[in-house]
C-alpha positions as CSV (number, residue, x, y, z in Angstrom):
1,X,-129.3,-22.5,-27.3
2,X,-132.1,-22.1,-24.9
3,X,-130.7,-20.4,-22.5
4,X,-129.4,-17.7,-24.7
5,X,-132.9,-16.2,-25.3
6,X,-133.3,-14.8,-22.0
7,X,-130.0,-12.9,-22.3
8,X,-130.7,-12.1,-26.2
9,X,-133.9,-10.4,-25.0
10,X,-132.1,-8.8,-21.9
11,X,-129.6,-7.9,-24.4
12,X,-132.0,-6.5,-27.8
13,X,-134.1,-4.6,-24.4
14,X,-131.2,-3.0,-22.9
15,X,-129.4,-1.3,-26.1
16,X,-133.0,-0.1,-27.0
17,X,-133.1,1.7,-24.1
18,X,-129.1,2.8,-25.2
19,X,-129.9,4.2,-28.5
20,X,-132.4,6.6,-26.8
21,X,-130.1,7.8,-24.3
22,X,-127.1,8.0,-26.8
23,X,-126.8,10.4,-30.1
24,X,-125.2,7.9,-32.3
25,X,-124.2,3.9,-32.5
26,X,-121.8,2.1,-33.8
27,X,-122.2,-1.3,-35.6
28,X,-119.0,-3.1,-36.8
29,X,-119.1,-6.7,-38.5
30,X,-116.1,-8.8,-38.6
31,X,-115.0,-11.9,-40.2
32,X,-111.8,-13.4,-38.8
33,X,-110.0,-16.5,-40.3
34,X,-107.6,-18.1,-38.0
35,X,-105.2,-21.6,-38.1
36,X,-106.5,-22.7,-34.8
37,X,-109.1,-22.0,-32.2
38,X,-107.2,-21.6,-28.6
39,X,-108.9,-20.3,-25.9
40,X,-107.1,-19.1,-23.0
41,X,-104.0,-21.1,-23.8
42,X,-106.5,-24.1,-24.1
43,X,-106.8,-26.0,-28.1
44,X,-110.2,-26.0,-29.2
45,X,-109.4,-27.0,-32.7
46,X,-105.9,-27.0,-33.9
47,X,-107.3,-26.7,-37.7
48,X,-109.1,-23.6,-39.6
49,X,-111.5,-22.0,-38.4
50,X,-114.3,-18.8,-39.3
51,X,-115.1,-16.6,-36.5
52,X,-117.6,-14.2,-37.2
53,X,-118.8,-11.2,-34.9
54,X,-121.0,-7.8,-34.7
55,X,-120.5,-5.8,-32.0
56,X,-123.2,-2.5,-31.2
57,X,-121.3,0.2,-29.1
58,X,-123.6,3.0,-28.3
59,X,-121.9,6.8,-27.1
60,X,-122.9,6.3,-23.2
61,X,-120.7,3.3,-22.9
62,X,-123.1,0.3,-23.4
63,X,-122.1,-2.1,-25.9
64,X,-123.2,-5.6,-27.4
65,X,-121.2,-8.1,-29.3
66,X,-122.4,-11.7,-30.6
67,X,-119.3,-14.0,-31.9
68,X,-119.3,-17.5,-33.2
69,X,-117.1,-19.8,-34.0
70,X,-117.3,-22.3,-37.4
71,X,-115.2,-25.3,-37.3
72,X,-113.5,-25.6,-41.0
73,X,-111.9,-29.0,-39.8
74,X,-113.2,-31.6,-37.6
75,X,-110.3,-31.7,-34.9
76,X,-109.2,-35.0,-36.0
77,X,-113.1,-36.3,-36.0
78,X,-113.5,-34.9,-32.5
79,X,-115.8,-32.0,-34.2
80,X,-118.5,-31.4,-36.8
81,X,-116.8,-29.5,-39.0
82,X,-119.1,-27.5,-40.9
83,X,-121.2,-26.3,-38.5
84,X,-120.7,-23.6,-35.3
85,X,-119.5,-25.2,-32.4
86,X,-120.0,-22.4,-30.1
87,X,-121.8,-18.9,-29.9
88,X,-121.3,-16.0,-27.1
89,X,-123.3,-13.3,-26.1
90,X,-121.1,-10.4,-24.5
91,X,-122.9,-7.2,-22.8
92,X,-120.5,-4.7,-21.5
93,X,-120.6,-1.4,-19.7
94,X,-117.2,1.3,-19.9
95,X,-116.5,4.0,-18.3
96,X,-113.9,5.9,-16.5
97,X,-112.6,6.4,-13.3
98,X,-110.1,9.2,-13.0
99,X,-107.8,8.0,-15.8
100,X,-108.4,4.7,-15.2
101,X,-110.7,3.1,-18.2
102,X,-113.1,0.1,-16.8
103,X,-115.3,-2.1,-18.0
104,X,-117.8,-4.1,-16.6
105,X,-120.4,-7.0,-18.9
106,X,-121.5,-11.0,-18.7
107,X,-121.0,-13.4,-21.0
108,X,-123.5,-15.8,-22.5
109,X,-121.1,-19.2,-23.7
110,X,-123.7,-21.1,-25.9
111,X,-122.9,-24.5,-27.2
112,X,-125.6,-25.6,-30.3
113,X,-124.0,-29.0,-30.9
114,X,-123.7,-30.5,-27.1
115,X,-122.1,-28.9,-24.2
116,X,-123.6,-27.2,-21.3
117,X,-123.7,-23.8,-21.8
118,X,-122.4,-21.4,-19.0
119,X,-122.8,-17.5,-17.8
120,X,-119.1,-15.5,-16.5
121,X,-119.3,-12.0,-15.4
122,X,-116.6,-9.7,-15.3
123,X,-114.6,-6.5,-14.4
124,X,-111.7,-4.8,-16.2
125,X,-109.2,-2.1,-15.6
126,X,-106.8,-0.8,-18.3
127,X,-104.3,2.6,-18.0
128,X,-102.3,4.3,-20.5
129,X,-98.8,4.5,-19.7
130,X,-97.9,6.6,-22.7
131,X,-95.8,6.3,-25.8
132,X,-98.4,3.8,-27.0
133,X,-97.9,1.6,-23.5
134,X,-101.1,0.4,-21.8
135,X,-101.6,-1.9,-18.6
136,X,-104.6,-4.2,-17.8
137,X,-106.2,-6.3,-15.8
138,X,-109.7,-8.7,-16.3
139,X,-111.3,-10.7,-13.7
140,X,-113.9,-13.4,-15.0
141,X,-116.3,-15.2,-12.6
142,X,-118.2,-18.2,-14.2
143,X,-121.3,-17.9,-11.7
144,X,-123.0,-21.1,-13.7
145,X,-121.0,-24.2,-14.4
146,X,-117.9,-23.5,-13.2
147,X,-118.2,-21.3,-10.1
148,X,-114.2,-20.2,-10.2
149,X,-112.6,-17.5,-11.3
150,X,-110.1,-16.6,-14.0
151,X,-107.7,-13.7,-14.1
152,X,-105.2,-11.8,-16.5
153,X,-102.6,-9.2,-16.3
154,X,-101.8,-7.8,-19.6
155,X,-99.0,-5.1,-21.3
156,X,-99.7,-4.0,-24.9
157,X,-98.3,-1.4,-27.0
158,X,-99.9,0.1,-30.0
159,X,-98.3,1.9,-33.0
160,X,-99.7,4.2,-35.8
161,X,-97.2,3.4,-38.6
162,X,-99.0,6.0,-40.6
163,X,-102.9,7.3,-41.0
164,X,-104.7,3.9,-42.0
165,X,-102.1,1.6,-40.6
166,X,-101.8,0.4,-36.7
167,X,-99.3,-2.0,-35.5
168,X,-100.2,-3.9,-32.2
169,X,-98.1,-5.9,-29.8
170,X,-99.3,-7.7,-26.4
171,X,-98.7,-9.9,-23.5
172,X,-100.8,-11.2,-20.6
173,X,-100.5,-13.9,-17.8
174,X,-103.3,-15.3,-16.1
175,X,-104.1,-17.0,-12.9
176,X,-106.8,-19.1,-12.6
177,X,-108.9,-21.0,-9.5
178,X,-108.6,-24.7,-8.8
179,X,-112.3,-25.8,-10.5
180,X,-111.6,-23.8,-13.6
181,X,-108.3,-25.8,-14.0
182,X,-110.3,-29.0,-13.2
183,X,-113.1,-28.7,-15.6
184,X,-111.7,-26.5,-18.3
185,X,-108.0,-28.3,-18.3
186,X,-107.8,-31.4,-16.6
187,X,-105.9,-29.7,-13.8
188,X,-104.8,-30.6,-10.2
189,X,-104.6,-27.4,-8.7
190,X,-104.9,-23.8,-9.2
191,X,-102.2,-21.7,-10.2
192,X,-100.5,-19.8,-12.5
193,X,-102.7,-21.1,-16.2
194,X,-101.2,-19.8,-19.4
195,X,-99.3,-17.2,-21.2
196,X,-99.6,-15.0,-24.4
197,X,-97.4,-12.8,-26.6
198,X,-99.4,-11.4,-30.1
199,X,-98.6,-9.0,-32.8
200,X,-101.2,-7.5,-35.1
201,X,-101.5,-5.1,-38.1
202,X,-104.4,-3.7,-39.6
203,X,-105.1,-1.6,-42.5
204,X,-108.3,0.8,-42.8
205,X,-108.9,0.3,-46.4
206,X,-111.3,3.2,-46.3
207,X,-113.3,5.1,-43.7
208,X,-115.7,2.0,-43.0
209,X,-113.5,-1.1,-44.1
210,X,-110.5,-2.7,-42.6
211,X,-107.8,-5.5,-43.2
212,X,-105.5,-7.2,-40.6
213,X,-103.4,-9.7,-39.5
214,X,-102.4,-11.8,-36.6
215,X,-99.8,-14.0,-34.8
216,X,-100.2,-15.6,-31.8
217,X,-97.6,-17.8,-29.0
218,X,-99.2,-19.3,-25.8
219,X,-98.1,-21.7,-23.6
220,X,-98.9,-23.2,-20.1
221,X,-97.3,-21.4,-17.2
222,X,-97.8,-24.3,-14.6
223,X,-98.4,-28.3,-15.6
224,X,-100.7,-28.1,-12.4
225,X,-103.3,-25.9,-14.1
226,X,-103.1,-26.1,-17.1
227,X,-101.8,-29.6,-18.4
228,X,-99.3,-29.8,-21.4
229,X,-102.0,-32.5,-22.9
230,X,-104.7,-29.3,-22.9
231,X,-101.9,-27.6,-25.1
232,X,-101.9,-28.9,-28.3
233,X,-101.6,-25.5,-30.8
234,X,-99.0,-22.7,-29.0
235,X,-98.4,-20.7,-32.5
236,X,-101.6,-19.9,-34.4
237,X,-102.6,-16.6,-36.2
238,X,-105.2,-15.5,-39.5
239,X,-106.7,-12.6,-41.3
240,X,-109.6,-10.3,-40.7
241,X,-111.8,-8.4,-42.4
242,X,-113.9,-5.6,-40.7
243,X,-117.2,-3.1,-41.6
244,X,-118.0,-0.2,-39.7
245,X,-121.8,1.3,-40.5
């Protein structure tokens, strides 16, 4: 956890200097409880799991977000369950170009119960084809442990069924460089790593508290990159619970 102080303090300094420049924050707290915790097509824990997060999003773009995640079951006794396994600090930067949304932010991947942690910066596009269509794209750079890149290409589709209820659908591929493959999967090469399809729904029980719901399929694209022994949840999904102040 040591190494997340710096950033923490980079962090509290920098959305300090946010709220003075901005009118208004926004603070949302969330509680997500999923079947599985799979990272980029990779199985962190193929049992339950409590993901907690509080993301600050001030008016001029700057935003903060911590997440955790807290391991229900112990990954047949490969985990401490009881207890976080991992905590990330994300600070991001959006803005637009043209109509062309981007984002820019690093993120902070602590480990408190062994594991090195590691820094990735990175850069997103995203553009609204219309009718609810929108097309992305994320680079991520771990500059720390990993020195490789990881990369996505995403389609989603969002629906407002009525005035409190959104329906969600998505895909993405990714590509990914030969080290992340290596130290993240086991991999021989780089390549084409994993891909997703989800489906969400969420309710806005009122103006400041909201429901959802979430399935998830991923699988690897390429036994190269991302072996099928890295693989061992492809359908997962959970429940949320949100609070906007």
């Amino acid at each position: 956890m040591k190494r997340a102080l710096p950033m923490a303090a980079l962090a509290a300094f920098t959305m300090a200097g946010a709220a003075s420049q901005a009118e208004a924050a926004t603070a949302t707290a969330a509680l997500d409880a999923n079947s599985a915790y799979v990272w980029r097509g990779l199985t962190f824990n193929d049992g339950m799991v409590l993901q907690p997060s509080i993301d600050v999003a001030a008016e001029n773009g700057l935003a903060i977000n911590v997440w955790g995640n807290f391991d229900v079951d112990d990954y047949d006794g490969a985990l401490n369950d009881g207890e976080f396994s991992e905590i990330d600090l994300t600070l991001s930067y959006g803005f637009t170009l043209g109509s062309v949304d981007a984002t820019v932010g690093i993120i902070e991947y602590t480990f408190p119960n062994g594991g090195e942690s590691t820094t990735e910066i990175f850069a997103g596009l995203s553009y609204e084809l219309g009718h609810g269509f929108s097309l992305g794209s994320t680079i991520y750079y771990d500059c720390d442990q990993v020195d490789d890149f990881y990369i996505t290409a995403e389609l989603g589709y969002s629906y407002d069924i009525n005035d409190k209820t959104n329906l969600s659908l998505g895909g993405l591929i990714s590509y990914a460089g030969d080290d992340f493959t290596e130290i993240y999967a086991g991999g021989t090469d780089s390549g084409f790593f994993n891909y997703a399809l989800n489906a969400s729904i969420s309710y806005q029980v009122t103006d400041s508290f909201g429901i959802g719901a979430n399935l998830n399929f991923t699988d690897s694209m390429d036994d190269d990159a991302l072996p099928d022994a890295a693989v061992d949840t492809t359908v997962y999904g959970g429940i949320s619970l949100s609070y906007t102040f």
